[in-house]
C-alpha positions as CSV (number, residue, x, y, z in Angstrom):
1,X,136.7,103.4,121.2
2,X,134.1,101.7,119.3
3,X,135.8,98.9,119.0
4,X,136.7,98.1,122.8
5,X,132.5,98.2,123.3
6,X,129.3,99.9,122.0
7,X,128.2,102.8,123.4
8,X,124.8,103.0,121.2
9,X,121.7,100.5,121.6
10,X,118.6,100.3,119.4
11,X,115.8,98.4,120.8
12,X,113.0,97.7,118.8
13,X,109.4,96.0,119.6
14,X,107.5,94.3,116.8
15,X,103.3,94.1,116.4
16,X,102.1,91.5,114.0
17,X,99.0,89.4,114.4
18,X,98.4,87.1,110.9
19,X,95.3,85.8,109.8
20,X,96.2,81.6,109.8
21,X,94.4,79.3,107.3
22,X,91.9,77.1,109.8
23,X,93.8,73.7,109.1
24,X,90.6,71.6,110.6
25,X,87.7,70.5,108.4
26,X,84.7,72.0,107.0
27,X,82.4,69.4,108.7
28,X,83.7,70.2,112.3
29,X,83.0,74.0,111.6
30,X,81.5,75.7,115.1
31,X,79.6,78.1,113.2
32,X,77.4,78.4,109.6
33,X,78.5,82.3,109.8
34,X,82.8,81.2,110.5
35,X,84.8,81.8,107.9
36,X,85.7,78.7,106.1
37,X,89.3,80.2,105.1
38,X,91.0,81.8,108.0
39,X,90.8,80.8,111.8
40,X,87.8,80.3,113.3
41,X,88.8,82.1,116.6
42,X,90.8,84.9,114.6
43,X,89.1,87.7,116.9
44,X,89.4,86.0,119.9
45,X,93.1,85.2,119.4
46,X,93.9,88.7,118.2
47,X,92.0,89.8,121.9
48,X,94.1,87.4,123.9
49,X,98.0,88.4,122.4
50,X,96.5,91.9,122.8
51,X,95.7,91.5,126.5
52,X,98.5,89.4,127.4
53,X,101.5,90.6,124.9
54,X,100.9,93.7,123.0
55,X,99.6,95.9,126.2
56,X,102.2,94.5,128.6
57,X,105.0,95.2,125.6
58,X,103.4,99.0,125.7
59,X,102.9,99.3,129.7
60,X,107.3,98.8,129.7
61,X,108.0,100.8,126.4
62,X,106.0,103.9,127.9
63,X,108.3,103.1,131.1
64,X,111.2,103.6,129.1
65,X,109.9,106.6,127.0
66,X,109.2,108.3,130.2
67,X,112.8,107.6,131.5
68,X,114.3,109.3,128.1
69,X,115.1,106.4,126.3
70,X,114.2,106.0,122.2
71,X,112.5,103.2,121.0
72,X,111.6,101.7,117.5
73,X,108.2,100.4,116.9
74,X,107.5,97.7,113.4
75,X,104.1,97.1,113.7
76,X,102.1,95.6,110.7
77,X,99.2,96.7,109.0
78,X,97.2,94.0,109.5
79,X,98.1,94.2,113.6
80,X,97.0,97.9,113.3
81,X,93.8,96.6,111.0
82,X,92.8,94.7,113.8
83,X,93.3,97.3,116.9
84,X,90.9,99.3,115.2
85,X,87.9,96.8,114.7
86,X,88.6,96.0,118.4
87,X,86.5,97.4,121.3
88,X,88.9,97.4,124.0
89,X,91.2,100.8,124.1
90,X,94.2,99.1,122.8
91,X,94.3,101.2,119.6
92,X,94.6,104.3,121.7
93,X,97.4,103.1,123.2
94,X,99.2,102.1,120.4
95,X,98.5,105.3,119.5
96,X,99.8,106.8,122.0
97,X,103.4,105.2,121.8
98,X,103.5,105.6,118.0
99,X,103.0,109.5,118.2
100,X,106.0,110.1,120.8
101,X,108.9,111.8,119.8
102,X,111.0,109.7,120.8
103,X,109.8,106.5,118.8
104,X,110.7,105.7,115.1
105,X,108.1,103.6,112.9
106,X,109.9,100.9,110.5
107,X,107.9,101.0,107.1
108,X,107.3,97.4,106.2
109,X,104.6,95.8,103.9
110,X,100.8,96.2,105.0
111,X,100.7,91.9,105.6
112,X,104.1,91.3,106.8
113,X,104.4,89.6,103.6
114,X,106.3,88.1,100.7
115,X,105.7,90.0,98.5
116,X,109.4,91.3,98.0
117,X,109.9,87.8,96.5
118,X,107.3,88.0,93.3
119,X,109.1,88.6,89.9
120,X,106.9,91.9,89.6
121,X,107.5,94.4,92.2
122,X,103.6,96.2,91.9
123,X,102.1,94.1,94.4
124,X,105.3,95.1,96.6
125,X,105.2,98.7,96.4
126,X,101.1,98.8,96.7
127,X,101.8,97.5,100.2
128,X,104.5,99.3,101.3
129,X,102.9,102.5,100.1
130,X,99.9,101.3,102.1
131,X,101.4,101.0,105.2
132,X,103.2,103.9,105.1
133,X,100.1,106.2,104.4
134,X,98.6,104.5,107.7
135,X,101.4,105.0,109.7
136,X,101.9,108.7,108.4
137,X,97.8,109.1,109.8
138,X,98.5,107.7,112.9
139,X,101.8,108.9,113.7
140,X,101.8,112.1,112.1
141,X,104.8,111.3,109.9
142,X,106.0,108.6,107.4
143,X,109.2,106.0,108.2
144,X,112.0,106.6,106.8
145,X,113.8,103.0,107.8
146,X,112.3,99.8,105.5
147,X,112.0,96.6,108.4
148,X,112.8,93.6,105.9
149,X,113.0,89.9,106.9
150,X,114.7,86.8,105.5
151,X,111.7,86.6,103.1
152,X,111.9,90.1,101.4
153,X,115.4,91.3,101.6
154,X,117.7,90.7,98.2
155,X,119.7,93.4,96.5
156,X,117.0,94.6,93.9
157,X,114.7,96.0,96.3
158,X,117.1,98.4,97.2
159,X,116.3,100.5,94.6
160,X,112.7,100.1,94.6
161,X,113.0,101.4,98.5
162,X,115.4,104.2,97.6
163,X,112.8,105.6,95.0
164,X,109.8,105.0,97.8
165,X,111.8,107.8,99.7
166,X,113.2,105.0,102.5
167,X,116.8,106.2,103.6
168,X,118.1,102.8,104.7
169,X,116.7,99.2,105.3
170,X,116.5,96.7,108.0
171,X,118.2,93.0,107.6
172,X,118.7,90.0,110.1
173,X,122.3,89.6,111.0
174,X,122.6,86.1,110.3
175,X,125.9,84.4,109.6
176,X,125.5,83.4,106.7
177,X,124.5,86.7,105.7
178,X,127.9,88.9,107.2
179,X,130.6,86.2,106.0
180,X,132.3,86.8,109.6
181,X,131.3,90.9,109.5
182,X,130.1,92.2,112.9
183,X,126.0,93.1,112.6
184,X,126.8,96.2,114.6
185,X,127.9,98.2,112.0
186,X,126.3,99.9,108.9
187,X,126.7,98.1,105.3
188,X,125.3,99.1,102.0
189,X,123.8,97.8,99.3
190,X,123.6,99.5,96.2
191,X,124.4,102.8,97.8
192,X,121.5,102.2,100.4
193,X,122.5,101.7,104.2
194,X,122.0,98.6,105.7
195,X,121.2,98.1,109.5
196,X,121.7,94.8,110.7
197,X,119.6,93.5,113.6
198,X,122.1,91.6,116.0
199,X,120.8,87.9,116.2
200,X,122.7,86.4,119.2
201,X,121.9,89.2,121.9
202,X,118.1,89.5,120.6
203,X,118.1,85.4,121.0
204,X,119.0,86.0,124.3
205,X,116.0,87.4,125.3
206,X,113.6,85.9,123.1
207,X,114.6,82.2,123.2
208,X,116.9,82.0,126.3
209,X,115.1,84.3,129.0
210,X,113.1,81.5,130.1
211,X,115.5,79.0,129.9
212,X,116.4,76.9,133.0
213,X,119.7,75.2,131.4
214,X,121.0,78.2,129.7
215,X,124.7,78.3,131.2
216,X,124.3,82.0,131.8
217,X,120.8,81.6,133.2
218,X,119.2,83.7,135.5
219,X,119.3,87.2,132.4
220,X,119.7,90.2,134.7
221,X,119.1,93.7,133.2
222,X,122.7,94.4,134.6
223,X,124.2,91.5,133.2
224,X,122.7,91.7,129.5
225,X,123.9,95.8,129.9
226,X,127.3,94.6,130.6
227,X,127.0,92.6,127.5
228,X,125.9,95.5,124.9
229,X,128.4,97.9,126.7
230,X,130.9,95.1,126.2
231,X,130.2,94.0,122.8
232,X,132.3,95.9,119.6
233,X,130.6,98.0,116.9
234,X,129.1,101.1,116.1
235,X,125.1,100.4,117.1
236,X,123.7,97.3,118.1
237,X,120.5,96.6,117.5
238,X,118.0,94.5,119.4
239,X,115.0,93.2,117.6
240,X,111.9,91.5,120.0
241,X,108.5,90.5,118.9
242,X,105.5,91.1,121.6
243,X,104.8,88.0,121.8
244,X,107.7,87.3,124.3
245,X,105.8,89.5,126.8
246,X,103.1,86.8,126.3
247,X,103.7,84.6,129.3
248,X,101.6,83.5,132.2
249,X,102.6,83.6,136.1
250,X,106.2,84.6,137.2
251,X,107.4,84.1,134.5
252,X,106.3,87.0,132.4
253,X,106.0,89.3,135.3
254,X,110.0,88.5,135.7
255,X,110.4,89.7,132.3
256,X,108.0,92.7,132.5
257,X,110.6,93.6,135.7
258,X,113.8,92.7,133.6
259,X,112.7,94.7,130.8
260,X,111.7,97.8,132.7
261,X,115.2,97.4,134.7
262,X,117.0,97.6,131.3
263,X,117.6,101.7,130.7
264,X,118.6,102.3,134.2
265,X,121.5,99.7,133.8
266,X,122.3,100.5,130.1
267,X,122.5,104.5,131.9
268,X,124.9,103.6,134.2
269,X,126.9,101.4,131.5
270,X,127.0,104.6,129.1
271,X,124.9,103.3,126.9
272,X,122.6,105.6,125.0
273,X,119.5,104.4,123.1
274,X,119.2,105.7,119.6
275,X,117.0,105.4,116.4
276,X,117.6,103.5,113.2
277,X,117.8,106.7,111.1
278,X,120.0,108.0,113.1
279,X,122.1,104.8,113.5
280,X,122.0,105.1,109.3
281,X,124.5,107.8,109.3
282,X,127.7,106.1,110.7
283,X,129.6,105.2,107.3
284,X,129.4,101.8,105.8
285,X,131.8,99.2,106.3
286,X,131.1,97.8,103.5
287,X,129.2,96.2,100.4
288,X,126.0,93.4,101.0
289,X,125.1,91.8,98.1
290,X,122.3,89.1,98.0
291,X,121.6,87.0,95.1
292,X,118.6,86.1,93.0
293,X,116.4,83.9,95.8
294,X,114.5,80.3,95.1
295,X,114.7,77.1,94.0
296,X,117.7,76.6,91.8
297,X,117.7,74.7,88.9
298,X,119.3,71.6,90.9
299,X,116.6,71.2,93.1
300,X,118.2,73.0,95.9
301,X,117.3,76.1,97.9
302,X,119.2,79.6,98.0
303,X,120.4,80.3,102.0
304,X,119.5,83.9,101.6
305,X,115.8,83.1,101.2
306,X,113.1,82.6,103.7
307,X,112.1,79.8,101.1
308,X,114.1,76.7,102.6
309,X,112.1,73.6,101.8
310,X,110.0,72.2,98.6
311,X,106.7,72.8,100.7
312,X,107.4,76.4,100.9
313,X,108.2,76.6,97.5
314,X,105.3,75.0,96.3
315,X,103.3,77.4,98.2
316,X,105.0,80.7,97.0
317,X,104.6,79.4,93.3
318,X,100.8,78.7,93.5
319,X,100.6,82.1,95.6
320,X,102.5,84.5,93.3
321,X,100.4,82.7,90.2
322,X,97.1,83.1,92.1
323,X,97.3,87.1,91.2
324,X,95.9,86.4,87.9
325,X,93.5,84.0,89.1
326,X,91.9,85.9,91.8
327,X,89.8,89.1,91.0
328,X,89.2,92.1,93.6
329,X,86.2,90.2,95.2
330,X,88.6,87.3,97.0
331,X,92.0,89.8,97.1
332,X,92.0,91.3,99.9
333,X,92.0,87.5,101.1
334,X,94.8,86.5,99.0
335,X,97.2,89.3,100.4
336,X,96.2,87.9,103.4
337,X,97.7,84.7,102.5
338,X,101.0,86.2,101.5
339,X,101.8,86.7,105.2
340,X,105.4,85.0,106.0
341,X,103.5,83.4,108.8
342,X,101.9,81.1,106.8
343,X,105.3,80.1,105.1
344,X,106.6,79.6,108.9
345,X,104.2,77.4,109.7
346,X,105.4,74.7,106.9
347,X,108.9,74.6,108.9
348,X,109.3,72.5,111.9
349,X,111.2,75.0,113.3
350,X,110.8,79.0,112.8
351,X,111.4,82.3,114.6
352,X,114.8,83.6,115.5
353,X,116.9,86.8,115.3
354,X,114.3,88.2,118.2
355,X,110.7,86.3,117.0
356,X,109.0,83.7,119.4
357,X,110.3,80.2,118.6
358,X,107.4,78.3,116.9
359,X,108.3,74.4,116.6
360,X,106.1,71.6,114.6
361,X,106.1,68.5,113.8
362,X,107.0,67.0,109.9
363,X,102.9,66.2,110.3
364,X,101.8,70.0,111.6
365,X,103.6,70.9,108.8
366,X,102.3,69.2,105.8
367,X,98.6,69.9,107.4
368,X,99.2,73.5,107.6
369,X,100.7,73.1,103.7
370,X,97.6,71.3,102.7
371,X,95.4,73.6,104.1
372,X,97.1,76.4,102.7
373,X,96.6,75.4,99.1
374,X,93.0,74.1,99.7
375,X,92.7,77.8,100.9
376,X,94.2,79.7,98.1
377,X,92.5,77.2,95.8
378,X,89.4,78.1,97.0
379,X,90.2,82.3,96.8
380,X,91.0,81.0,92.9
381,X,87.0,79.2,92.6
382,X,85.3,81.5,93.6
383,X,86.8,84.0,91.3
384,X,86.9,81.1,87.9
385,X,83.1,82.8,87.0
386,X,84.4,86.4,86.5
387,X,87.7,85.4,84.3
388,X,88.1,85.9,80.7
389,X,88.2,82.3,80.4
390,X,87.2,79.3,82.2
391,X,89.3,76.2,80.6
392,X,92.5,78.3,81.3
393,X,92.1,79.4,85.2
394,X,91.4,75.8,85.7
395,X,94.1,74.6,83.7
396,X,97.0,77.2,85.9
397,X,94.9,77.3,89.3
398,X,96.6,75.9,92.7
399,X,95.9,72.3,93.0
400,X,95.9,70.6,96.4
401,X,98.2,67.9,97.7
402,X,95.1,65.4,96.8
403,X,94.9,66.2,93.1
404,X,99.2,67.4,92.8
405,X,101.3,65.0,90.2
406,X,103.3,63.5,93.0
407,X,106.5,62.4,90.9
408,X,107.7,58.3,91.8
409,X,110.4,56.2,90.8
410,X,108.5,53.3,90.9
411,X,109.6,52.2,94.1
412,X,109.3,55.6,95.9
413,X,108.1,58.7,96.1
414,X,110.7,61.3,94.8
415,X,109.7,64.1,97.2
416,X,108.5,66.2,94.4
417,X,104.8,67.2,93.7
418,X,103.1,69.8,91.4
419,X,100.7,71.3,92.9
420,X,100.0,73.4,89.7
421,X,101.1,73.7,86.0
422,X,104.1,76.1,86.5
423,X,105.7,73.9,89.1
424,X,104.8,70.9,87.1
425,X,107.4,72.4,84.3
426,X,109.8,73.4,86.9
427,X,110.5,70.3,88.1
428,X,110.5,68.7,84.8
429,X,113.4,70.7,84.4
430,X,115.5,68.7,87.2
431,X,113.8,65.4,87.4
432,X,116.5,62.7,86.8
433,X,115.6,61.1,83.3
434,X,114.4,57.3,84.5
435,X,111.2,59.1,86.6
436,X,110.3,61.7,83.7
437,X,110.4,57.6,81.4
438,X,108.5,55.7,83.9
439,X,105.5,58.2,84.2
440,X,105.6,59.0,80.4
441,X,105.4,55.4,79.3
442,X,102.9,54.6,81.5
443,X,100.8,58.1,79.9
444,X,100.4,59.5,83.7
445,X,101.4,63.0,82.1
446,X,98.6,63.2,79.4
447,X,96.4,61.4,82.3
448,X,96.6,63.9,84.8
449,X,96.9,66.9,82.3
450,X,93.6,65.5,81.1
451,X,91.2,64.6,84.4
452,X,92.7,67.4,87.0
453,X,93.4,70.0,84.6
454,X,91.2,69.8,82.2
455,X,93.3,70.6,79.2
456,X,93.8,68.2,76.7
457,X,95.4,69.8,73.9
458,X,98.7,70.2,76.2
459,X,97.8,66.2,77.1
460,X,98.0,65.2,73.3
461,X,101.1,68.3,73.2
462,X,103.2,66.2,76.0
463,X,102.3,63.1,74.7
464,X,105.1,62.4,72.2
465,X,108.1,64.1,74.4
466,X,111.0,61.7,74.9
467,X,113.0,64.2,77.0
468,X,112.1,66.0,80.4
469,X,113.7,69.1,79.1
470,X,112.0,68.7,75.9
471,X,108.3,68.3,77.9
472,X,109.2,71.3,80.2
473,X,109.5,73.4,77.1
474,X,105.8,72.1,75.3
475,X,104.7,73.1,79.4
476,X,106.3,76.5,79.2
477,X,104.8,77.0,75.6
478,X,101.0,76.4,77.0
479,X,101.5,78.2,79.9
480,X,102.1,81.3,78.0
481,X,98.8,80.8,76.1
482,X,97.0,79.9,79.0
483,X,97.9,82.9,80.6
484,X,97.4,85.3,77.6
485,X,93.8,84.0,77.3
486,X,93.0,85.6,80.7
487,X,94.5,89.0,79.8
């Protein structure tokens, strides 16, 4: 029967407002008081996708709470954070939905962040135990179900979850991902369940809705319940962020209507709305199994990674190495930064599998990048006075694009840049030998070791290294002394 159509629906809504890095300059600041790290017009942002998408997404999921119908609610900590300090009654309402009976909360780290990806899993654990303590005060009870993304999700985290108490996790049901298996069914992964959000029908909504040339344009709640009812598997589940109720006119009062239309049409389809830890206990159809996630020593990028470009990467290096650069005055701001927002916004194209499509230019880009690092680079300053030592946080911190070692051939630019020390001997690890020769006979190693990091014993060090493997490994060396000397 299952396999002729689907006769169980999970819908989900998703509440996350980041705080963005303010990519304009310090000398067209509004206000002496703004902060100089984050937006500018962070509260009045957060008011407006409050007013315009989180309470319209809560006006139609308390319609379909009062009809009977189960939904499940991911809502971030920092969204929750930011309820609170606000003075309309939004909280309350929030509130409101998260303590009904028939709502599930995903667990999910406090920023929405990366954190999954760090080598250590402390910093990932401190935020999902975090969020789960606030949820468990609001709600009354602690989730059970772990919401992962693209960013987070690899096979050792299973574990960590299972010990956390989570019964099963949340995944994107990208292609790439199944290998031709159907996202409406359960998988495992080292013995935990895996629920996989169905991309194509939660596209259809978020990315399609509005669209005038979409062949199967007008989306009528009839039509897209013919399609669940229609579609094979155990439990598909549906996946939208808040922000598609953001809208202005007809158009988002046609989706407010759609949406509100949907449980009366999945009703008379036979289609019942479930939860995700209830959805956990069909049996697997079999094993997931993700591998280690980065840059690989080729220079390419694992698919399984939210990491998919060298500007992301350079970020996530320079992030997970500003832990033991910033100290608990500027670290509430750098968990801030570990927001997968941020590593969105360095993409020209992001958002999918339900999310709000977010498109940029190769220039928005590179801004945002740049004012990412001059960001975290300035969490890591104003920290440099209460460190162990001085020479070494300068030698390791983040450097911006202005002061990177931007690799050339001599003719070009590679495409490679350091942006700090532990990059820099990353990528001597893949550099093709005739651009490791023309910067180390010209001395623009020891050069930049010396004037931008400050460290001239690793300049005189590097100095003699005919080989790039051979300079990556005298890198290596000092970055393990560097780092002990601020232990």
């Amino acid at each position: 029967m299952a396999d002729q159509g689907c006769r169980n629906l999970c819908m989900g809504v998703s509440i996350h407002f980041p705080y963005l890095v303010e990519t304009r300059v310090l000398g067209e600041k509004p206000d002496e008081d703004t902060d100089t790290c984050f937006s500018w017009t962070q509260k009045s942002e957060f008011r407006e996708y409050l007013s315009q998408a989180v309470l319209p997404a809560m006006d139609c999921v308390l319609a379909w709470l009062d009809s009977g119908e189960s939904i499940t609610l991911s809502i971030s900590g920092l969204a929750i954070e930011q309820l609170f300090n606000d003075e309309t009654d939004g909280a309350d309402i929030v509130a409101q939905v998260m303590q009904h009976r028939l709502v599930e909360i995903l667990g999910q780290t406090y920023y929405r962040s990366v954190a999954g990806l760090f080598s250590e899993n402390d910093e990932f654990i401190h935020q999902v135990g975090r969020h789960a303590g606030l949820v468990e005060g609001l709600a009354g009870r602690r989730p059970q179900v772990f919401a992962s993304t693209e960013y987070v999700f690899n096979s050792s985290l299973s574990d960590t979850l299972r010990t956390l108490g989570f019964i099963a996790l949340y995944s994107e049901g990208y292609d790439h991902l199944l290998s031709a298996k159907s996202p409406n069914y359960v998988y495992s992964c080292r013995n935990l369940p895996i629920l996989l959000r169905n991309c194509r029908l939660s596209d259809d909504i978020a990315h399609r809705f509005h669209d005038h040339t979409w062949d199967r344009y007008p989306l009528t709640a009839e039509k897209y319940a013919s399609w669940i009812a229609e579609t094979p598997g155990d439990c598909i589940h549906i996946h939208l962020d808040a922000g598609i109720f953001f809208g202005s006119g007809s158009n988002s009062g046609s989706f407010s209507e759609f949406f509100s239309r949907l449980p009366d049409a999945l009703y008379s389809r036979d289609v019942t709305t479930v939860l995700p830890s209830s959805a956990a206990r069909n049996p697997p159809r079999g094993e997931i199994q993700l591998e280690d996630l980065g840059l690989s020593s080729s220079g390419t990028f694992h698919a399984l990674t939210g990491i998919h470009n060298m500007l992301q990467q350079s970020a996530f290096w320079c992030l997970e190495d500003a832990r033991h650069l910033v100290t608990d005055q500027e670290l509430e701001s750098w968990r801030r930064l570990q927001s997968t927002d941020h590593f969105s916004r360095m993409t020209i194209t992001s958002g999918s599998c339900g999310r709000v499509a977010v498109r940029s230019t190769s220039q928005e880009t590179y801004n945002y990048f740049s004012a990412y690092l001059r960001s975290l680079a300035r969490c890591e300053a104003a920290c440099q006075a209460h460190l162990r030592s001085l020479p070494a946080a300068r030698a390791l911190r983040c450097l911006p694009p202005d002061t990177a070692f931007h690799f050339h051939s001599g003719h070009r630019f590679t495409g490679y840049s350091a942006h700090s020390l532990k990059e820099f001997s990353k990528l001597l690890e893949f550099v093709p030998d005739e651009i490791f020769v023309f910067h180390q006979e010209r001395g623009d190693f020891s050069r930049w070791i010396t004037d931008v990091l400050g460290d001239t014993t690793l300049a005189r060090s590097i100095s003699p290294c005919t080989q790039s493997g051979e300079a990556a490994h005298v890198v290596k060396e000092r970055i393990r002394k560097l780092c002990s000397r601020l232990q």
